[in-house]
N, CA, C and O atoms as a GROMACS GRO file, in nm:
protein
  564
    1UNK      N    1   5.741  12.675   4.243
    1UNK     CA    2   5.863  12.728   4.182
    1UNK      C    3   5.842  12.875   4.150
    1UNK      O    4   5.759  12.910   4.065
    2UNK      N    5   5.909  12.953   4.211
    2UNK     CA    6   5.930  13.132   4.176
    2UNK      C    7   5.960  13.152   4.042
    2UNK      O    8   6.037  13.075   3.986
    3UNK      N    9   5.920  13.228   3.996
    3UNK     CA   10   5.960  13.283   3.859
    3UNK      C   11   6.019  13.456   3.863
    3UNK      O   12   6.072  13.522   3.774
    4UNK      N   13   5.987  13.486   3.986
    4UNK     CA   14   6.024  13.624   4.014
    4UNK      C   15   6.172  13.624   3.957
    4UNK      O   16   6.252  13.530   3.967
    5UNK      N   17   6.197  13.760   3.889
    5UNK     CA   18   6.341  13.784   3.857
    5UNK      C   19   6.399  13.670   3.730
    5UNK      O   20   6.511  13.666   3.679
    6UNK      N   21   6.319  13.612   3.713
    6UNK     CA   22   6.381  13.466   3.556
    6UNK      C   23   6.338  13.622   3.459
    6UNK      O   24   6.274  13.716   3.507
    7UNK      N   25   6.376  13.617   3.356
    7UNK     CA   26   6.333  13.636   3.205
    7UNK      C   27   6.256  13.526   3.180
    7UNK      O   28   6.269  13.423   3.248
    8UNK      N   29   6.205  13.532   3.122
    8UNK     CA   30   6.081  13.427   3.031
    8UNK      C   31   6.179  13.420   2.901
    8UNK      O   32   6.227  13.318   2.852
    9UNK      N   33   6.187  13.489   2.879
    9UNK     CA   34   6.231  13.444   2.700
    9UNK      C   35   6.320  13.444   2.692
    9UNK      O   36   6.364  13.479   2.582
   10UNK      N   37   6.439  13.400   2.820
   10UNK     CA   38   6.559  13.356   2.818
   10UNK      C   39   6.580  13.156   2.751
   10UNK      O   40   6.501  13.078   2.805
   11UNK      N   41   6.615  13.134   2.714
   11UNK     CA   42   6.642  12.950   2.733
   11UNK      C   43   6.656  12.922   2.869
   11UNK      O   44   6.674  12.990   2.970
   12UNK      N   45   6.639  12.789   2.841
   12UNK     CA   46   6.667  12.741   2.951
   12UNK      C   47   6.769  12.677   3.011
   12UNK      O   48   6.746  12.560   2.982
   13UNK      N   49   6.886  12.680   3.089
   13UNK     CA   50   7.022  12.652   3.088
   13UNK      C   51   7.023  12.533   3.044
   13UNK      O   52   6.947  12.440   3.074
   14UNK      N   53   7.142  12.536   2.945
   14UNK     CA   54   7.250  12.386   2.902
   14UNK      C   55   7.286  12.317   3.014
   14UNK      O   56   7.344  12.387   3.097
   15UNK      N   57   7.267  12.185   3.047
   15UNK     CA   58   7.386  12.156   3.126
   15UNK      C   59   7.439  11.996   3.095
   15UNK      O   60   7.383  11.886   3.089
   16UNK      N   61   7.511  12.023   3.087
   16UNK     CA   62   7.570  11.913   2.986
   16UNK      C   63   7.666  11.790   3.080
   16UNK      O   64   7.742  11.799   3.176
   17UNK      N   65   7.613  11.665   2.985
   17UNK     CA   66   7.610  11.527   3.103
   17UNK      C   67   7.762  11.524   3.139
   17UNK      O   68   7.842  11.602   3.088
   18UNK      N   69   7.798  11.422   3.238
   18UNK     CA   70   7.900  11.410   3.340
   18UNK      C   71   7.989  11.317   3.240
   18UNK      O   72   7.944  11.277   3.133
   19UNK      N   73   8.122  11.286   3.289
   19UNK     CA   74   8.194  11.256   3.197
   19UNK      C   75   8.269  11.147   3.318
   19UNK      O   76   8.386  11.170   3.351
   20UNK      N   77   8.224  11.077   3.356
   20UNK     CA   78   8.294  10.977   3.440
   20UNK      C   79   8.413  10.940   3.440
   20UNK      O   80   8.492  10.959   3.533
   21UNK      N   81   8.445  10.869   3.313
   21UNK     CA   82   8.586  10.790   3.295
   21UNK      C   83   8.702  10.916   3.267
   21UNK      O   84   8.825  10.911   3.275
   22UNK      N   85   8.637  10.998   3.242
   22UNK     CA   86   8.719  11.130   3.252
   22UNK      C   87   8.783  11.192   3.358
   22UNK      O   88   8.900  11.226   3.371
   23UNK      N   89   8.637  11.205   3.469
   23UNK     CA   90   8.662  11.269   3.604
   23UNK      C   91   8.782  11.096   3.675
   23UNK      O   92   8.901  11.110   3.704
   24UNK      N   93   8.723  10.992   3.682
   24UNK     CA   94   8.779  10.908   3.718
   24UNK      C   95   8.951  10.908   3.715
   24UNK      O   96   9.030  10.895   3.809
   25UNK      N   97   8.979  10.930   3.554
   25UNK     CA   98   9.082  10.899   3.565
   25UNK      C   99   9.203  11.027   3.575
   25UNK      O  100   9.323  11.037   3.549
   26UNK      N  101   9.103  11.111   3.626
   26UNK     CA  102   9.201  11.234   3.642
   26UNK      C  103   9.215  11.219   3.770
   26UNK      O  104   9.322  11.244   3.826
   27UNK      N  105   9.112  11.177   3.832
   27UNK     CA  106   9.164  11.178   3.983
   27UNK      C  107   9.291  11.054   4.006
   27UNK      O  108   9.381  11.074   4.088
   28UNK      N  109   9.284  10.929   3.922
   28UNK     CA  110   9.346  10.839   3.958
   28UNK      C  111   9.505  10.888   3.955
   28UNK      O  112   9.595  10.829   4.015
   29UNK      N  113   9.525  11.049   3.844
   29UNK     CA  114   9.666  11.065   3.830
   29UNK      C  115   9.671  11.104   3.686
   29UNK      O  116   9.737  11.205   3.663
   30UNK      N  117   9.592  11.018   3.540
   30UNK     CA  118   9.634  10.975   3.462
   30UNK      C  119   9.658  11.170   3.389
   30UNK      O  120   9.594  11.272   3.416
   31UNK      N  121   9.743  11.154   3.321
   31UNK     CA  122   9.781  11.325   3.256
   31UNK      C  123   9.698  11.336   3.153
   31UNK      O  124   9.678  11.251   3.067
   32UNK      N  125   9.623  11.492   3.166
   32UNK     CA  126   9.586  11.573   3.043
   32UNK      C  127   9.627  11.460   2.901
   32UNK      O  128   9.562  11.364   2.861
   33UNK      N  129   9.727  11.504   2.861
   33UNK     CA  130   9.796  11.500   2.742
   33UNK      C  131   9.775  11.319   2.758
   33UNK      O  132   9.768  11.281   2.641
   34UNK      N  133   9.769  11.255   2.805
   34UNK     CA  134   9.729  11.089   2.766
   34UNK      C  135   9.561  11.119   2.762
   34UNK      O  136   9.535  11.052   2.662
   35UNK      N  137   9.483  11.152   2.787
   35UNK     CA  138   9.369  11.178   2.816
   35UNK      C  139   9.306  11.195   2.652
   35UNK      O  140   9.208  11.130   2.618
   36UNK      N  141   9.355  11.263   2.584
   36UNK     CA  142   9.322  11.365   2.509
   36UNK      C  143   9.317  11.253   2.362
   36UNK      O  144   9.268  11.289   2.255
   37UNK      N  145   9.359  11.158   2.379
   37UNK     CA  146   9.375  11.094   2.265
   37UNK      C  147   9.215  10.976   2.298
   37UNK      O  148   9.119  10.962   2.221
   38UNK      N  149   9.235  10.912   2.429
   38UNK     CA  150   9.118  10.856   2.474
   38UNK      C  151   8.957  10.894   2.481
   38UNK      O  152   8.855  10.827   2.463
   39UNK      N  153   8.987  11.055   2.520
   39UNK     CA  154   8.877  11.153   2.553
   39UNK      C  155   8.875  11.219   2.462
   39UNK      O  156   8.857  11.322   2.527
   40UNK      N  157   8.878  11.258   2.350
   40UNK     CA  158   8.898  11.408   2.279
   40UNK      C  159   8.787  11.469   2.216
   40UNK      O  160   8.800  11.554   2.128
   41UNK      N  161   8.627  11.411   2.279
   41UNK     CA  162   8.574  11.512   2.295
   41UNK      C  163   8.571  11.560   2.433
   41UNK      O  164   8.495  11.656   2.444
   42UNK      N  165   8.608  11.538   2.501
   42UNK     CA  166   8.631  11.622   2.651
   42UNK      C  167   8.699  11.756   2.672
   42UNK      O  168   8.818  11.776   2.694
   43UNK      N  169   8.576  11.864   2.656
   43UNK     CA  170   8.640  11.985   2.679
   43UNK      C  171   8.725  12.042   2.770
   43UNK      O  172   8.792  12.143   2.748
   44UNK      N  173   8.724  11.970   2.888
   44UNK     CA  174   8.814  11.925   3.059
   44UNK      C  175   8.904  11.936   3.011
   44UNK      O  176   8.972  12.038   3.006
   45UNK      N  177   8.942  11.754   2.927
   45UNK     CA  178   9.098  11.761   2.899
   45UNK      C  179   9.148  11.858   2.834
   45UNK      O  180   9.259  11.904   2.859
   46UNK      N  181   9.074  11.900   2.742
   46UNK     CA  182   9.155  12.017   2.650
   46UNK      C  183   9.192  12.134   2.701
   46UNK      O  184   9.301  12.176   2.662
   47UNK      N  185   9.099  12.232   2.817
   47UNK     CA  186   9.118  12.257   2.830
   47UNK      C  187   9.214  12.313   2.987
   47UNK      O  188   9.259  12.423   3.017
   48UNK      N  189   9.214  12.176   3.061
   48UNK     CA  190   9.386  12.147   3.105
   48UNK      C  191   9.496  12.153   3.028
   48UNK      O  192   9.592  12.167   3.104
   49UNK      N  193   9.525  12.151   2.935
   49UNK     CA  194   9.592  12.101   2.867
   49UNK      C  195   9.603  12.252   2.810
   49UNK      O  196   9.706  12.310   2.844
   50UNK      N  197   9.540  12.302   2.753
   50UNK     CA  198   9.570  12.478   2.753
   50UNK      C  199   9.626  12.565   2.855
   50UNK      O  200   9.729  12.630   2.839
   51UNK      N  201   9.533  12.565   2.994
   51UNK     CA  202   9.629  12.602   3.101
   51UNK      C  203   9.725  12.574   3.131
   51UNK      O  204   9.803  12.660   3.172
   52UNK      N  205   9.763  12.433   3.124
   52UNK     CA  206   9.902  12.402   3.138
   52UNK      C  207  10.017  12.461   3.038
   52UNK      O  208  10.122  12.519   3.064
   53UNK      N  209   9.975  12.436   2.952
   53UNK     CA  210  10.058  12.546   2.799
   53UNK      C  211  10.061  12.740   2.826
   53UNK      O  212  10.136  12.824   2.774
   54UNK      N  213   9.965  12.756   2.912
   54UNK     CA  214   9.956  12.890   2.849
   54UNK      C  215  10.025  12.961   2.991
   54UNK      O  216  10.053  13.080   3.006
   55UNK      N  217  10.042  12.850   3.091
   55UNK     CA  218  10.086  12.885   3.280
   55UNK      C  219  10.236  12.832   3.260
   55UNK      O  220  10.304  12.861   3.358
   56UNK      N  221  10.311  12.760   3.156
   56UNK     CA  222  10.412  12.720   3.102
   56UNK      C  223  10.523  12.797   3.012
   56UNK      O  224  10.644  12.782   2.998
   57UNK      N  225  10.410  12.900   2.948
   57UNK     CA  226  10.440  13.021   2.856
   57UNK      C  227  10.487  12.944   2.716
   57UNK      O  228  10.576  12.966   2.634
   58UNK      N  229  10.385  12.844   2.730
   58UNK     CA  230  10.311  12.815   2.532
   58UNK      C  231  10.252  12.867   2.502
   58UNK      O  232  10.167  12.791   2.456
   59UNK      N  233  10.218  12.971   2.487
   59UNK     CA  234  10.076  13.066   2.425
   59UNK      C  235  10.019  12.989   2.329
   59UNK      O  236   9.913  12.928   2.348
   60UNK      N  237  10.101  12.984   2.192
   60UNK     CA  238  10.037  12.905   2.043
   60UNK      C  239  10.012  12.785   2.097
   60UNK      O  240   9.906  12.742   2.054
   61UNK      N  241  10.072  12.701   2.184
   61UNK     CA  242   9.981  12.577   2.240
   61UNK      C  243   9.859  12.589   2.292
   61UNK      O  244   9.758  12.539   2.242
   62UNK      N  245   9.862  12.654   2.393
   62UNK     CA  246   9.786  12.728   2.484
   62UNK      C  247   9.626  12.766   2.384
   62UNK      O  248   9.505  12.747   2.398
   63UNK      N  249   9.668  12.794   2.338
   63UNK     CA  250   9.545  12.856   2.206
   63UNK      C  251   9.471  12.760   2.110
   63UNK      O  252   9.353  12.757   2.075
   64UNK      N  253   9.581  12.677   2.077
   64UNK     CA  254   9.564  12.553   1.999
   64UNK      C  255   9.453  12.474   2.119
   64UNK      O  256   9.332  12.491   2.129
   65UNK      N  257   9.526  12.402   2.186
   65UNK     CA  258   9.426  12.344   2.286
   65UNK      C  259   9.307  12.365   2.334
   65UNK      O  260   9.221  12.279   2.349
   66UNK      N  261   9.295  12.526   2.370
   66UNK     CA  262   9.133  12.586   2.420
   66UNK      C  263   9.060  12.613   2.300
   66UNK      O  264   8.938  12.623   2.290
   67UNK      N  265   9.134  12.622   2.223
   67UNK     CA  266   9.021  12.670   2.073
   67UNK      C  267   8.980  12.527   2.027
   67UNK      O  268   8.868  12.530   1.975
   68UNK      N  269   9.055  12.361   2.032
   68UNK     CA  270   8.986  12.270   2.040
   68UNK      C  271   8.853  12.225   2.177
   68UNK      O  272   8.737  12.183   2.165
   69UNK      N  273   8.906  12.246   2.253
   69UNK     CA  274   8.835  12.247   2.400
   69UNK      C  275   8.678  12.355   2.360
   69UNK      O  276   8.568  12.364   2.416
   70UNK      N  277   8.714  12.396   2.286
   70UNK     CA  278   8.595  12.581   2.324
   70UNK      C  279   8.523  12.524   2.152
   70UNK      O  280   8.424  12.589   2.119
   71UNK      N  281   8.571  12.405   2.041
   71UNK     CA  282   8.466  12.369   1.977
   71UNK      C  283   8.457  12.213   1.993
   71UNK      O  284   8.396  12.153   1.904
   72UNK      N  285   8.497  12.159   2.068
   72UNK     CA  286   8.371  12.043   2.151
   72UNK      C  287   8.309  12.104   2.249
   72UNK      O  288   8.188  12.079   2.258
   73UNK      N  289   8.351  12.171   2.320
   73UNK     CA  290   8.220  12.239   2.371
   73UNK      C  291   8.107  12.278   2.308
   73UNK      O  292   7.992  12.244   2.335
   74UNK      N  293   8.140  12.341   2.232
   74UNK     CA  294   8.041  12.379   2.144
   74UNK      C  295   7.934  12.263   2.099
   74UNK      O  296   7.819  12.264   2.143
   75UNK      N  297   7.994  12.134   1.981
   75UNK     CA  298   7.958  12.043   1.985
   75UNK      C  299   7.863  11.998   2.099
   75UNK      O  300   7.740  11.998   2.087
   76UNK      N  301   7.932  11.958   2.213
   76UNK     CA  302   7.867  11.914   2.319
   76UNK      C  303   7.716  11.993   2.388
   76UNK      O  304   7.619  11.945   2.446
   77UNK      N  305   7.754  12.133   2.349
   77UNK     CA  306   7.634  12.220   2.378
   77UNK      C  307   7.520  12.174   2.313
   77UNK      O  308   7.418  12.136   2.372
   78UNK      N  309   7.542  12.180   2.144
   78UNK     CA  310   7.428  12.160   2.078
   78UNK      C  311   7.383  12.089   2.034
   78UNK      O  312   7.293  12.107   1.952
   79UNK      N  313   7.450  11.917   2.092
   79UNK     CA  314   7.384  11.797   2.144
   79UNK      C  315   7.307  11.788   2.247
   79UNK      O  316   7.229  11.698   2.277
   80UNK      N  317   7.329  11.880   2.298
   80UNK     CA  318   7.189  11.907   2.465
   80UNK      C  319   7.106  12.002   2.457
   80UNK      O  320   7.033  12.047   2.545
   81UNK      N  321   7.120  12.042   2.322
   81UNK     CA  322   6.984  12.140   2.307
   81UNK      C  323   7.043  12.307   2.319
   81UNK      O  324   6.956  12.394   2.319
   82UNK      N  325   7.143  12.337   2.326
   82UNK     CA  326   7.183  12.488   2.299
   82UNK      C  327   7.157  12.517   2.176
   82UNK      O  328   7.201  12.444   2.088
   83UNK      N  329   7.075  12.636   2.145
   83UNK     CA  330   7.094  12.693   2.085
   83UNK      C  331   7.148  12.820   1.998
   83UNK      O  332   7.101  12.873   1.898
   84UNK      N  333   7.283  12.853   2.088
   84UNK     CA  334   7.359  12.954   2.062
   84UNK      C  335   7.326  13.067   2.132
   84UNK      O  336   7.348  13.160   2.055
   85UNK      N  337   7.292  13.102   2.216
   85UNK     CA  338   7.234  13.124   2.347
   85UNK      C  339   7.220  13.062   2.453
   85UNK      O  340   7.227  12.940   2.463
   86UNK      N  341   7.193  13.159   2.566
   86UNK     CA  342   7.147  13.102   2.708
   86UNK      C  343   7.249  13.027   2.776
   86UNK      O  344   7.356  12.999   2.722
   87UNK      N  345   7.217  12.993   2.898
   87UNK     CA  346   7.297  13.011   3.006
   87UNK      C  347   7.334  12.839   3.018
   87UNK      O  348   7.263  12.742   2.994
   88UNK      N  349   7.521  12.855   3.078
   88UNK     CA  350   7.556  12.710   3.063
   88UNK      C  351   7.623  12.736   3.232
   88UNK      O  352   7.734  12.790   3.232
   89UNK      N  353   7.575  12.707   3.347
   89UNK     CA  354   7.610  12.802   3.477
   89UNK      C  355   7.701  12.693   3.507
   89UNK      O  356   7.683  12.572   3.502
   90UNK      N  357   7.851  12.792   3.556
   90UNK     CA  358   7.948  12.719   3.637
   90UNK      C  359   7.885  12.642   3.755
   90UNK      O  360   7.958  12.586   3.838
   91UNK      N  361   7.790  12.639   3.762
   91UNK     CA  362   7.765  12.560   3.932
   91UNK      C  363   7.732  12.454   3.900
   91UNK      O  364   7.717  12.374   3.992
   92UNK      N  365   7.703  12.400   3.743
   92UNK     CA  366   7.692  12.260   3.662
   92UNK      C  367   7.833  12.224   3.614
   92UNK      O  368   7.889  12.255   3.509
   93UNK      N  369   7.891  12.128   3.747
   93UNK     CA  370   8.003  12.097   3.738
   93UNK      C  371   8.070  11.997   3.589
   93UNK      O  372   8.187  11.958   3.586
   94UNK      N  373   7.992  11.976   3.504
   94UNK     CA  374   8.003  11.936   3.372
   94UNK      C  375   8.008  12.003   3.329
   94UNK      O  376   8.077  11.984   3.229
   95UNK      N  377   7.961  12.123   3.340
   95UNK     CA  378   7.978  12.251   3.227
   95UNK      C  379   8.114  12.322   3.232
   95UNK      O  380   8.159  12.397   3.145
   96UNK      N  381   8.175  12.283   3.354
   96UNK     CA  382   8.318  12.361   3.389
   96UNK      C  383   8.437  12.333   3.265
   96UNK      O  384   8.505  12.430   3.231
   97UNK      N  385   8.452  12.241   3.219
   97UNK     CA  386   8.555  12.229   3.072
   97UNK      C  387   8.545  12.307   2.986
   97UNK      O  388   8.641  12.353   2.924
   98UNK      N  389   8.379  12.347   2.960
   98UNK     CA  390   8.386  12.381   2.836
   98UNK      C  391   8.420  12.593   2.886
   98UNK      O  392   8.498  12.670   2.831
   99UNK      N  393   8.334  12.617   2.992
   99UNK     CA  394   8.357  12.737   3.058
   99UNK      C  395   8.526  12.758   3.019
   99UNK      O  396   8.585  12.842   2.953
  100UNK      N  397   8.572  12.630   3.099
  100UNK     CA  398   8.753  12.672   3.134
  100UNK      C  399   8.792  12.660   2.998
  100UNK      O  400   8.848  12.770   3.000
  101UNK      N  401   8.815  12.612   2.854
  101UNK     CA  402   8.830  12.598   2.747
  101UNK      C  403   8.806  12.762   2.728
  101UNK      O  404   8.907  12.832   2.726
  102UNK      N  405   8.667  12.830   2.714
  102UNK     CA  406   8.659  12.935   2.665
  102UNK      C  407   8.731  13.051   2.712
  102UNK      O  408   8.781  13.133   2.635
  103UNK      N  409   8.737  13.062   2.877
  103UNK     CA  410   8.840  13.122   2.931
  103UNK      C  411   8.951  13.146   2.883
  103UNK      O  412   8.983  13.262   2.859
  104UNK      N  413   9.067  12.998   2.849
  104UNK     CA  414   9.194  12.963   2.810
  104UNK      C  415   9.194  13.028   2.700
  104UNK      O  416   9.263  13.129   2.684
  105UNK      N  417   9.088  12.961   2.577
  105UNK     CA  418   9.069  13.067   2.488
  105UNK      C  419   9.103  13.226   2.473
  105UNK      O  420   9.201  13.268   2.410
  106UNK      N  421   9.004  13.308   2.542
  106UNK     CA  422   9.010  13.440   2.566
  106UNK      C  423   9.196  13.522   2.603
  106UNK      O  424   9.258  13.617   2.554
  107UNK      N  425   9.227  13.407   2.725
  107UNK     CA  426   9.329  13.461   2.772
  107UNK      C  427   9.437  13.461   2.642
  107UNK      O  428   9.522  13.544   2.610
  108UNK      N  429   9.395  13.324   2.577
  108UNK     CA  430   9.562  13.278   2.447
  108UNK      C  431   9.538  13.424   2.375
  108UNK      O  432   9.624  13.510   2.354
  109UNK      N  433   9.399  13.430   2.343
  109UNK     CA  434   9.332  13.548   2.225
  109UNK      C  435   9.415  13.685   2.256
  109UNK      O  436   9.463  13.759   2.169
  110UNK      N  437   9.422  13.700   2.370
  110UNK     CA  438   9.477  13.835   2.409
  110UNK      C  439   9.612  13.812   2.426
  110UNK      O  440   9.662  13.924   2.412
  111UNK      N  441   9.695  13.738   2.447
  111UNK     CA  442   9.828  13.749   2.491
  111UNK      C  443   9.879  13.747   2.336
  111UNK      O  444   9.992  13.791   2.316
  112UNK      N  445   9.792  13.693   2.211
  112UNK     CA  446   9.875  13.680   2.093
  112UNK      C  447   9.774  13.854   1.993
  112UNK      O  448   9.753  13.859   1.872
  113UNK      N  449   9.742  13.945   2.079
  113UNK     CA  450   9.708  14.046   2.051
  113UNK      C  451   9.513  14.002   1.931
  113UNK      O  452   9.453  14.062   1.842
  114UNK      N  453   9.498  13.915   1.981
  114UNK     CA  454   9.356  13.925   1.882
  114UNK      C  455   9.247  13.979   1.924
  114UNK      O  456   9.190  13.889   1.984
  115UNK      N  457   9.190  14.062   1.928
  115UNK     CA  458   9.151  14.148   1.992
  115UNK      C  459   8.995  14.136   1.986
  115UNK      O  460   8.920  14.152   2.082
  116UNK      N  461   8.954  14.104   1.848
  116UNK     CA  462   8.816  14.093   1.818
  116UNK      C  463   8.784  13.922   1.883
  116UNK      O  464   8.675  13.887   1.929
  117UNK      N  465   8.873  13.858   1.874
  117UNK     CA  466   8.838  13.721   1.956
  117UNK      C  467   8.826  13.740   2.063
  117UNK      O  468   8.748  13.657   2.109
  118UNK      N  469   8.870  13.824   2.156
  118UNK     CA  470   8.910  13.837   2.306
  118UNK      C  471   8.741  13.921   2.314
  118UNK      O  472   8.660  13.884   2.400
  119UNK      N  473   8.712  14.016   2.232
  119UNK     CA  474   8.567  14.060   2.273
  119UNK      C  475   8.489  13.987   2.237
  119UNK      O  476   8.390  14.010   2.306
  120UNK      N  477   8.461  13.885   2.152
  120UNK     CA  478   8.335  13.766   2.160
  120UNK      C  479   8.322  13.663   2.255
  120UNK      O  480   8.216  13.610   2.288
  121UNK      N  481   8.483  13.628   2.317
  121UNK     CA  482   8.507  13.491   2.377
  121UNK      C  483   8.495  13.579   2.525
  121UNK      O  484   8.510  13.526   2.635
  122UNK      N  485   8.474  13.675   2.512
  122UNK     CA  486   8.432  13.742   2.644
  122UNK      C  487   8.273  13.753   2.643
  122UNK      O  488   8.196  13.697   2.722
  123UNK      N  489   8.251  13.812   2.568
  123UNK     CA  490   8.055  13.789   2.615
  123UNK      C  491   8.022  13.690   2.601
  123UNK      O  492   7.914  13.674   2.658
  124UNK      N  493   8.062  13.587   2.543
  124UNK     CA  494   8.082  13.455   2.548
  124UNK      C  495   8.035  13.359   2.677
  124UNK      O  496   7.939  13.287   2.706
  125UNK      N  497   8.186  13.408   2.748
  125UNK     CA  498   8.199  13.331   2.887
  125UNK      C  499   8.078  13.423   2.987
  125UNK      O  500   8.010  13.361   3.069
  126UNK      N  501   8.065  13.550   2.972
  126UNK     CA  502   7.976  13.630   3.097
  126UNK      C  503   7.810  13.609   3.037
  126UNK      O  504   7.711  13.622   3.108
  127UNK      N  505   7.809  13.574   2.888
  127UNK     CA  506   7.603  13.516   2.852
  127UNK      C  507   7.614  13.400   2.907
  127UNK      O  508   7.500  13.357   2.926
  128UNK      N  509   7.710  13.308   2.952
  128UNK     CA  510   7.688  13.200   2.931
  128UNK      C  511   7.685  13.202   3.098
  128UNK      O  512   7.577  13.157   3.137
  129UNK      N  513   7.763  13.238   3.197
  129UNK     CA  514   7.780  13.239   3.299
  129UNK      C  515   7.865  13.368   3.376
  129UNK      O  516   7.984  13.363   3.406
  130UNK      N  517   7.750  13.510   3.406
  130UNK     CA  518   7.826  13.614   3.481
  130UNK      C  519   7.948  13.598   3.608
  130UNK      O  520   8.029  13.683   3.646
  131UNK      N  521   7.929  13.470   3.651
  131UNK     CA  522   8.040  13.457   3.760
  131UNK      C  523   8.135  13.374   3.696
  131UNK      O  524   8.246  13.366   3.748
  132UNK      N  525   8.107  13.294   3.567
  132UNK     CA  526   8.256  13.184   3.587
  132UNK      C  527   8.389  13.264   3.561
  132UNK      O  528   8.498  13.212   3.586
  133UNK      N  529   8.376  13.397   3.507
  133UNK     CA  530   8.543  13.403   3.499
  133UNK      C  531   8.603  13.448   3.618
  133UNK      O  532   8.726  13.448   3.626
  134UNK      N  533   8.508  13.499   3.740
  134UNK     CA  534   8.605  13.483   3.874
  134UNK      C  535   8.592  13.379   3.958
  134UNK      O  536   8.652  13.363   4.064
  135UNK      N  537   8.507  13.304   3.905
  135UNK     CA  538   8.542  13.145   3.981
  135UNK      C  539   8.615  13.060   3.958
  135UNK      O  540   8.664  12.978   4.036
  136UNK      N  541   8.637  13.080   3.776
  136UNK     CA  542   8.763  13.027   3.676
  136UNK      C  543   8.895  13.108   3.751
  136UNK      O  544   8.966  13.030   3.815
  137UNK      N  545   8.939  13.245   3.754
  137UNK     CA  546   8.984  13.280   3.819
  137UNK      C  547   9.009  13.241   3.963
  137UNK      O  548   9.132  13.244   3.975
  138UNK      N  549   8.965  13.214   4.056
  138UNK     CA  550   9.000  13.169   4.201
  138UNK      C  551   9.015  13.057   4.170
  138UNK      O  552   9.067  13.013   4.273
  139UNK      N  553   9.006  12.943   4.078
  139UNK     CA  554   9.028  12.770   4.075
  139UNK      C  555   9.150  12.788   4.071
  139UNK      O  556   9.235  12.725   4.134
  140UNK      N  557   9.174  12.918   3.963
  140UNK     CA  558   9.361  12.882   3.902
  140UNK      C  559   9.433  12.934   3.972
  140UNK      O  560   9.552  12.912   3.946
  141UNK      N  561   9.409  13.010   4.074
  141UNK     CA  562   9.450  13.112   4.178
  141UNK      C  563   9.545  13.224   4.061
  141UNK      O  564   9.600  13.326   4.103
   0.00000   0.00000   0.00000
């Protein structure tokens, strides 16, 4: 195993377990918003459920939802050993809810002018993962 180019005294990435009956039943059809009562620590649902509000032009929904989504994430982080730091990489397809939560976040933060949220929930999303907000970006087109 290379170590060339790691930091050493970085952590070591979060990646946080799979959510089956979640992924399952989104594929089967079942909606966000039924989800959320079943699932609600699932940062996924929540934060579907923000995009859909905030691509709808709910903002205060929109915000409501990812700011729940963006603290089970949180939660969920530091049940797997985050310690408020270090890297949670979009390419750990479990990690994508809580990524897209913080995103939704950022975006509600700025459209309702908060400005100092929009600069934390931004270094936020780029410590945690330098590419997810243009991969978050190209999912949502």
């Amino acid at each position: 195993m290379s170590m060339v180019g790691r930091n050493l005294m970085e952590p070591e990435p979060t990646l946080l377990p799979n959510e089956p009956e979640v992924e399952e039943s989104l594929a089967a059809g079942e909606e966000p918003v039924d989800l959320a009562a079943k699932h609600p620590t699932s940062s996924l649902v929540w934060a579907l459920l923000a995009e859909e509000a905030l691509d709808s032009g709910y903002t205060v929904e929109g915000y409501a939802y990812a700011r729940v989504g963006y603290h089970r994430g949180l939660d969920a982080l530091r049940a797997n050993g985050w310690r408020g730091a270090g890297p949670v990489p979009w390419s750990h397809e479990p990690n994508r809810g809580f990524l897209r939560a913080v995103a939704a976040l950022g975006q509600a933060a700025a459209s309702i002018g908060e400005e100092n949220e929009v600069t934390r929930i931004t270094k936020l999303l780029n410590d945690s993962d330098p590419d997810a907000a243009g991969d978050i970006a190209k999912l949502r087109g």
